[in-house]
N, C-alpha and C positions, 0 to 999 in steps of 0.2 A: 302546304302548311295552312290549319284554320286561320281565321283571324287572331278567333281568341291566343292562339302559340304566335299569331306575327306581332300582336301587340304585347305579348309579358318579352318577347326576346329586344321589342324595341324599348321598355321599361325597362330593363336593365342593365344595357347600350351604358352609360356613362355611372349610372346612378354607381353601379359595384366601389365606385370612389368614395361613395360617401360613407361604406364599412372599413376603409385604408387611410391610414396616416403616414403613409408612407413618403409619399413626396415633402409632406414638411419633417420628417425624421432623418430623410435622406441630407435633404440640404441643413441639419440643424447637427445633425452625427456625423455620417459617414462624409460629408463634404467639407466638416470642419476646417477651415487653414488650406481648404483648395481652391485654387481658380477654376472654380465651376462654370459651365456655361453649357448651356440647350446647345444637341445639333440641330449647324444651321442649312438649311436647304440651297444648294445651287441653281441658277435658273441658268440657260445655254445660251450661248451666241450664237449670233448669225439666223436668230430667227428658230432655234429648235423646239422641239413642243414635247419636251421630256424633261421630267423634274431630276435631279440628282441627289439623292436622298442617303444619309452614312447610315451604314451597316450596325446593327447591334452589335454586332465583334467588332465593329472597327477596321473591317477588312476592305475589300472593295465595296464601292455605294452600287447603290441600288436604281435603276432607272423609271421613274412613274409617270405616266400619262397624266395623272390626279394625284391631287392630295385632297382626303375628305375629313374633317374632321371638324371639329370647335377655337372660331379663335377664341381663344379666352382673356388674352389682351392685345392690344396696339398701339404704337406709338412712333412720333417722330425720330426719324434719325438722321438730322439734319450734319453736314460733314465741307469742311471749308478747307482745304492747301492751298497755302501760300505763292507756292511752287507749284507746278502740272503734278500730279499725283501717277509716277510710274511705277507702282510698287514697295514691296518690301514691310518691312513692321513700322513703318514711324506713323504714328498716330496723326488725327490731322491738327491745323494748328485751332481751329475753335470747333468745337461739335455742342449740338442738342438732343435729349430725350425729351423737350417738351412742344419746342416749335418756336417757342419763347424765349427763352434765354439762351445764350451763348454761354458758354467757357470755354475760356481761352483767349488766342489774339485772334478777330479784334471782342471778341465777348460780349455781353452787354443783349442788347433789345432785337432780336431776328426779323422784326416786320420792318426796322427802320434799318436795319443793316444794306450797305447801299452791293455789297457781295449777296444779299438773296432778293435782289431786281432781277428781273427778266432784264435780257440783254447786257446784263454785267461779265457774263463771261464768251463762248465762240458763237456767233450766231447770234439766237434769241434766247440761247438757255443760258443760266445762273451759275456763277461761280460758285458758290455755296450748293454743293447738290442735298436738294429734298429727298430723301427714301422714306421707307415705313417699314418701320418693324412688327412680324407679325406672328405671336406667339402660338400657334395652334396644336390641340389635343385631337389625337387621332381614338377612336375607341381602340379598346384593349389597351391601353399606354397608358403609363405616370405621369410621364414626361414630357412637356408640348417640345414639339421642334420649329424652327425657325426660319422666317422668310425675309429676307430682306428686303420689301419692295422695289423694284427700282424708279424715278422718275416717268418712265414711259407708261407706266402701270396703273400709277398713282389714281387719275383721271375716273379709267374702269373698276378702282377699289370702293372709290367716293360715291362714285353712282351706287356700287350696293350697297356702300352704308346708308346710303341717303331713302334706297328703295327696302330696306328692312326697320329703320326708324319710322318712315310713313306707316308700316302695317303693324308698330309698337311693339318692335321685336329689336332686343339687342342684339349684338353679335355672338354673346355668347350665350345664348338662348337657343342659339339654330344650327344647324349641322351646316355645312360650308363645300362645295364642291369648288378646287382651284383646277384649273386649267391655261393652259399655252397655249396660243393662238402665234403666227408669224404675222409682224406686223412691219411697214416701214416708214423711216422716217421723212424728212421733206427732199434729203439727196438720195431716197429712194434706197439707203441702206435699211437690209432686213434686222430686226431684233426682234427679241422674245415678249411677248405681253402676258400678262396674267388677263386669265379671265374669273368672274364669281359666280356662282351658282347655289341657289338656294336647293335643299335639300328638305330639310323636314325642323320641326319646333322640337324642342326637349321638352319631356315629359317634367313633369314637377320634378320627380323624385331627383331625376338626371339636373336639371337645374341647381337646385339645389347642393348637391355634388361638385358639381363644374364652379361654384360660385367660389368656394373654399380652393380651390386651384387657382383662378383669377386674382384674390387675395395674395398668394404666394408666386404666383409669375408677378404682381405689381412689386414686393417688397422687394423682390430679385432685380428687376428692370432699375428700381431708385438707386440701387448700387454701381450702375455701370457708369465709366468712366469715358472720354474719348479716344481710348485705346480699343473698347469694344465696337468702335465704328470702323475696325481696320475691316477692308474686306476680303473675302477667302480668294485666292489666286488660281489660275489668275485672275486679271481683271476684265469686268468689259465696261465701257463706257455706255451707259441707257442710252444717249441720246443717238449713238452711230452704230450701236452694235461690235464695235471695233475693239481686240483683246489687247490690252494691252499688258504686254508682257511683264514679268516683275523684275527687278532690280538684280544685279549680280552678284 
């Protein structure tokens, strides 16, 4: 392929968004009175380096080496039980989307909260587990799907956010290569790490597109409540890699 055909196919990679109103018609009509929510992506235990990705039918998921696409937003999902968290739907007892505030018991101020110190809960890791959520646009889709970072991950997200800020590039400015790496912890159990990969800058047009999507995963993300912090089952714990089975 010329140039000239590799640069108009990469100009209009995202941009086709910005001729569709569909994502906010979708969630403004057709999602009316429903609990909508983005699918969210699995990552594996024990160290696997394959994402689990749901099916446009809904059928069996799909298994991916990568996922490439645009975050178009992120945010804390910070998650606190009272109780050992072994499953089931009960929501936890305080959660945040900010990082900042709590709702719930005990609520209130998260940097002073003595449940999100280091060494508050087994080990050196925090009763209050840190995640991130991370909404990303794959091309050809409407619809971002969703990551839940987990603790272990956290670390290598921060380095790329931090190595795309320095070169004045948002996150959802650049195309995003995720990858699984096996990593271990300090008792030497294996779990799954994200890795980040830079990929390529969006073209103005696709910029612009992608921005009007960000706006609407933000208005979506201020609606969720601490029930949206339940995680898909079953569980594993980031710090051990350990599944813990769900409730009966």
């Amino acid at each position: 392929m010329s140039d000239k055909n590799t640069e108009i196919a990469v100009n209009e990679g995202f941009a086709v968004l910005a001729n569709q109103n569909v994502l906010n018609e979708a969630l403004a009509d057709d999602c009316q009175g429903l609990e909508f929510s983005f699918d969210r992506v699995k990552l594996p235990a024990g160290g696997g380096t394959a994402f689990e990705i749901p099916s446009a039918e809904g059928e069996d998921s799909e298994m991916a080496k990568d996922i490439t696409g645009v975050i178009v937003y992120n945010h804390p999902a910070y998650a606190y039980y009272h109780d050992k968290y072994t499953g089931g739907n009960n929501p936890p007892d305080c959660g945040s989307f900010d990082g900042v505030n709590g709702i719930g018991n005990p609520g209130g101020d998260c940097q002073n909260c003595p449940y999100n110190k280091f060494g508050s809960g087994d080990g050196q890791s925090k009763l209050c587990k840190n995640k991130r959520m991370l909404y990303i646009l794959r091309e050809g889709e409407l619809f971002p799907i969703t990551i839940s970072l987990p603790t272990g991950s956290l670390k290598s997200f921060t380095n790329y956010v931090k190595s795309q800020l320095s070169r004045g590039r948002k996150l959802n400015q650049v195309v995003t290569k995720i990858t699984l790496k096996k990593a271990t912890n300090a008792s030497g159990i294996a779990f799954s790490q994200a890795v980040f990969g830079f990929v390529r800058i969006l073209s103005a047009e696709e910029r612009a597109a992608v921005a009007g999507v960000t706006d609407t995963v933000k208005a979506y993300a201020a609606n969720l409540t601490p029930t949206s912090l339940i995680d898909d089952e079953p569980l594993v714990d980031p710090e051990t890699g350990e599944i813990i089975e769900p409730l009966k």
